[in-house]
N, C-alpha and C positions, 0 to 999 in steps of 0.2 A: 503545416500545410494541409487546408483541405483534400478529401479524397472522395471521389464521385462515383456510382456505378451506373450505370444506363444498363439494363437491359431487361425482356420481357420474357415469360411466361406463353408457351401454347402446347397443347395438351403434350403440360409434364416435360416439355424441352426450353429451352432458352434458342429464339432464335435472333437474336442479335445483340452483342453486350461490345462494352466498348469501358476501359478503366482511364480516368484522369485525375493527375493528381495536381492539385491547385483548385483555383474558381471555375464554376462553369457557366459559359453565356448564352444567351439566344443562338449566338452564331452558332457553334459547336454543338450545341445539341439540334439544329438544323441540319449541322454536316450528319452527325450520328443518322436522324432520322432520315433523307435522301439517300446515304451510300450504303447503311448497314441495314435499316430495318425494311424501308419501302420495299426493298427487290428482294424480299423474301415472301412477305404477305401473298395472301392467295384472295381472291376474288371474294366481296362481302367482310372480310377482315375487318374487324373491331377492334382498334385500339385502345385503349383507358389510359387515362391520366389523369392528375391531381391538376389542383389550380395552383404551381408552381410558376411566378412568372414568368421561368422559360419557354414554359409552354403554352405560351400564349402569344409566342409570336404570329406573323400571316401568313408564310410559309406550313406554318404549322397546324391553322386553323384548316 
């Protein structure tokens, strides 16, 4: 079974990770990004991401 990690980088901290073990979908990594990572971000926040198909849902855009 696959194993997934979601999480980011900001100066020198991790501020939102989330572990899954199986596939990962648009969905889910939608849920990641509204509940865990948005409501930490600080104003001007840059995200980065690869061109991963999940990220490229429109939520996410």
């Amino acid at each position: 079974m696959a194993r997934a990690k979601f999480s980011d980088a900001a100066r020198s901290k991790v501020l939102a990770s989330i572990n899954i073990y199986g596939s990962v979908g648009g969905v889910t990594f939608e849920g990641f990004i509204r509940k865990k990572l948005v409501p930490k971000l600080w104003n001007n926040a840059c995200v980065v991401m690869d061109n991963a198909k999940i990220h490229l849902g429109e939520m996410v855009k």
